[in-house]
C-alpha positions as CSV (number, residue, x, y, z in Angstrom):
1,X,-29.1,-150.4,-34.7
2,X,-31.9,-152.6,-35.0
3,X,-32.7,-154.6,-38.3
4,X,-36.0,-152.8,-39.9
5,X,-36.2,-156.4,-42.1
6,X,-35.8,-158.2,-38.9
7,X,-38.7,-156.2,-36.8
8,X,-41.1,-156.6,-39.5
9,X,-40.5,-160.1,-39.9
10,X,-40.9,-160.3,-36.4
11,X,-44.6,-158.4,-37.0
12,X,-45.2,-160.9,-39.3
13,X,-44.6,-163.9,-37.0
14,X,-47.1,-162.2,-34.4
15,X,-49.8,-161.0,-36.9
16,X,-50.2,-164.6,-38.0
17,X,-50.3,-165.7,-34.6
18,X,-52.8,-163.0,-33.8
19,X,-55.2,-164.2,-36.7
20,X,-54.5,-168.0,-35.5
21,X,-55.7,-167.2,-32.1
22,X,-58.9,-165.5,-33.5
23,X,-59.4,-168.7,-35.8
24,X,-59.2,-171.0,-32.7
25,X,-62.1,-168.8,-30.7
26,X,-64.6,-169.6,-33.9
27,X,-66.7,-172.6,-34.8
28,X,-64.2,-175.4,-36.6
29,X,-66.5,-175.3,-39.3
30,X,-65.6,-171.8,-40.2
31,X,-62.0,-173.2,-41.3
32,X,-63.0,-175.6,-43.3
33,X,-66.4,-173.6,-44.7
34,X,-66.4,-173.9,-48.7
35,X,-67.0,-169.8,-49.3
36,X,-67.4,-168.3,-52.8
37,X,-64.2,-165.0,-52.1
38,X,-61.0,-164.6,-53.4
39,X,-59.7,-168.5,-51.4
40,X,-62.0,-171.3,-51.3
41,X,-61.7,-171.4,-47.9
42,X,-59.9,-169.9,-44.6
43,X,-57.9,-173.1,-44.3
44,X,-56.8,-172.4,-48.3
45,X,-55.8,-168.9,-47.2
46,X,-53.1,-170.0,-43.8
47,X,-51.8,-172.9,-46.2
48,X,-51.1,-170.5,-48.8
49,X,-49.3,-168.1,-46.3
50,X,-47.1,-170.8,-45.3
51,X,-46.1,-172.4,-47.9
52,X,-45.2,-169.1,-49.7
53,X,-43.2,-168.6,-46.5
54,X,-41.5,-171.8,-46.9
55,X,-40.6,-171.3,-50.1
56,X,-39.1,-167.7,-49.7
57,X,-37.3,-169.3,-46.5
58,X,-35.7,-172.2,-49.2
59,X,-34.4,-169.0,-51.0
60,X,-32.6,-167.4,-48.2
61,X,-30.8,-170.6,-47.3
62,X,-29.0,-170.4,-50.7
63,X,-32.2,-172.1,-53.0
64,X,-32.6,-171.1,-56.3
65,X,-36.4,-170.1,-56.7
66,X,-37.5,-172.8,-59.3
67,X,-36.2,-175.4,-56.9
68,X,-37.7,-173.5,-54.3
69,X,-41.3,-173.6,-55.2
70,X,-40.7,-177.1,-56.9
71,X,-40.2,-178.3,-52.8
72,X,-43.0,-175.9,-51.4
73,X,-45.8,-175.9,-53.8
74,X,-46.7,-180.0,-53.9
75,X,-47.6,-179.2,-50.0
76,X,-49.5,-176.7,-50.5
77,X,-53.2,-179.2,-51.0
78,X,-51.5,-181.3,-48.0
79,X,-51.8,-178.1,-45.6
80,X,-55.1,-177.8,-46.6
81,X,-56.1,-181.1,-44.5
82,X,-54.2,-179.7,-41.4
83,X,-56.5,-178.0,-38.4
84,X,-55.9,-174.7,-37.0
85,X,-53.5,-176.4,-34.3
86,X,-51.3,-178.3,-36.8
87,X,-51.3,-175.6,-38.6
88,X,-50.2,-173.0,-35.9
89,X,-47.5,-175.7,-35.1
90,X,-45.6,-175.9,-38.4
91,X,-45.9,-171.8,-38.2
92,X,-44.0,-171.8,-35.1
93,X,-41.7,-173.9,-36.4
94,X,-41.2,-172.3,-39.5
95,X,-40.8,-169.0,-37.5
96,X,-38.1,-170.4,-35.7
97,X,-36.6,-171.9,-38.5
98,X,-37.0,-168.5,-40.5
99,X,-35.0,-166.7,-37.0
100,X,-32.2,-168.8,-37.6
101,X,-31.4,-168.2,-41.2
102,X,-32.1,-164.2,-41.0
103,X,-29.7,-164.8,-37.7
104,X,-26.9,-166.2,-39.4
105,X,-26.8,-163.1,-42.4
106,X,-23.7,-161.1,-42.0
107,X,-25.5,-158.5,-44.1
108,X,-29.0,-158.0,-44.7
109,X,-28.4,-156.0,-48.0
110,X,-26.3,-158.3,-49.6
111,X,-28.0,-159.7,-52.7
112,X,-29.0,-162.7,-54.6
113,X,-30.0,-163.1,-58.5
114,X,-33.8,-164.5,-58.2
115,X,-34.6,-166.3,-61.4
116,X,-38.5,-165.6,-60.6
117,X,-40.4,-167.9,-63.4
118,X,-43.7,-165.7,-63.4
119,X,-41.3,-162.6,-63.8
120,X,-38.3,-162.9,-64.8
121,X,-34.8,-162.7,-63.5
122,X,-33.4,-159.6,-61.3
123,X,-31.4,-159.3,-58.3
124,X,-32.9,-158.7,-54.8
125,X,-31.4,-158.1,-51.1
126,X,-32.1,-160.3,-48.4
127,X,-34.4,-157.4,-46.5
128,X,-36.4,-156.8,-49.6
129,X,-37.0,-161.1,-50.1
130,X,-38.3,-160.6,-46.0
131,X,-40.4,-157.5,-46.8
132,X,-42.0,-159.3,-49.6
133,X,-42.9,-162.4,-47.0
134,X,-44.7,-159.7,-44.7
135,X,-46.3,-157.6,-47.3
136,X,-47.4,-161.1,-48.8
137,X,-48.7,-162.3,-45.3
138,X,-50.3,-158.9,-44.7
139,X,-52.0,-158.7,-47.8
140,X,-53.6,-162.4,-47.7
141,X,-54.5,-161.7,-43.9
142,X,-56.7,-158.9,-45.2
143,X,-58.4,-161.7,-47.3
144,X,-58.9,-163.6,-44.1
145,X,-60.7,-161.3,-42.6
146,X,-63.3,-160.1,-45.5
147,X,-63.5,-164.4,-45.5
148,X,-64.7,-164.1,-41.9
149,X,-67.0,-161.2,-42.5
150,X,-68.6,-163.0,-45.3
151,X,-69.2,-165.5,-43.2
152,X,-70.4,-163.4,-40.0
153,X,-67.5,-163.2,-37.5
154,X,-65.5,-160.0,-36.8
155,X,-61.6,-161.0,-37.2
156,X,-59.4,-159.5,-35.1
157,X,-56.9,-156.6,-35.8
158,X,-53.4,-156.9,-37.1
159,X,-51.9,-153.7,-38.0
160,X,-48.5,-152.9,-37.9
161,X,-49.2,-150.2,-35.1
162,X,-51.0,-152.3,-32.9
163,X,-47.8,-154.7,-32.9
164,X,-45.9,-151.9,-31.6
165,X,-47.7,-152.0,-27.9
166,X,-47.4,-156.2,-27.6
C-alpha cells in the first residue's frame, strides 16, 4: 500500500513548484517588493518555507531539533538574497534530498522524542514530522497568494485536489 506521508510529501514538492512557476511569470520586482502582510516580502515567504523544510529534514536524519534549527535558521536572511531560480534550485535539491531520507525509513510510524524549544518535549512519528512540513508549506503558501493579491496579481491554485489530476 501506498505511503499517505509519502503522497503528501510528494504534494508538497509540486505545490511549491506550482507557486515557483507562477512567481517566475510575474515582474522580478514582485519578489523582492517590500509589502506591509503577514512576510515582508514574497522572497521572505519561499526562504522561510525552505529553511523550515531543511530543518525538519535535519531531524529525520537522526538531528536533535535544537541542533537542527541551530544549522537552518542562520540561512534563513541568506535565502532571502536568492532569486526565484536559485531558489527553485535548492528546492529541487532539497526535494531530492528529503526523497532519500523518507526512502531509506523501514517504518514511517516509528518515533522520535522531539525536544521542541518553543513547546516542549514529546514524541512524534516520522509521518506526522512530514505532515507538519506540508501543512506548514500549505499554510505559508496561502500567505503567498493574499501577498500577490495585495499586490495585484492572481496566484495560481494549489489544492490538494488539483494535485490529484497532474
Amino acid at each position: 500500500m501506498e505511503n499517505q506521508a509519502r503522497k503528501m510529501y510528494d504534494y508538497h514538492v509540486w505545490a511549491n513548484q506550482t507557486m515557483l512557476n507562477r512567481l517566475k511569470e510575474l515582474p522580478e520586482d514582485v519578489y523582492t517588493r517590500e509589502i506591509q502582510s503577514v512576510f515582508g516580502s514574497v522572497s521572505k515567504v519561499i526562504s522561510h518555507i525552505y529553511t523550515v523544510d531543511l530543518c525538519w529534514l535535519h531531524i529525520l536524519s537522526g538531528k536533535s531539533m535544537p541542533d537542527a534549527l541551530a544549522l537552518t535558521l542562520p540561512l534563513q536572511e541568506q535565502m532571502y538574497g536568492k532569486t526565484v531560480l536559485e531558489m527553485e534550485s535548492l528546492y529541487a535539491e532539497l526535494a531530492s534530498r528529503f526523497a532519500s531520507v523518507l526512502d531509506s525509513l523501514d517504518n514511517m510510524e516509528e518515533t522520535i522524542t522531539l525536544d521542541n524549544p518553543y513547546a516542549g518535549v514529546r514524541d512524534t512519528s516520522y509521518s506526522e514530522i512530514v505532515l507538519q512540513v506540508v501543512n506548514h508549506g500549505t499554510y505559508h503558501r496561502g500567505n503567498l497568494t493574499a501577498m500577490l493579491r495585495q499586490m495585484g496579481h492572481a496566484s495560481v491554485m494549489t489544492e490538494y485536489a488539483l494535485f490529484w489530476y497532474s
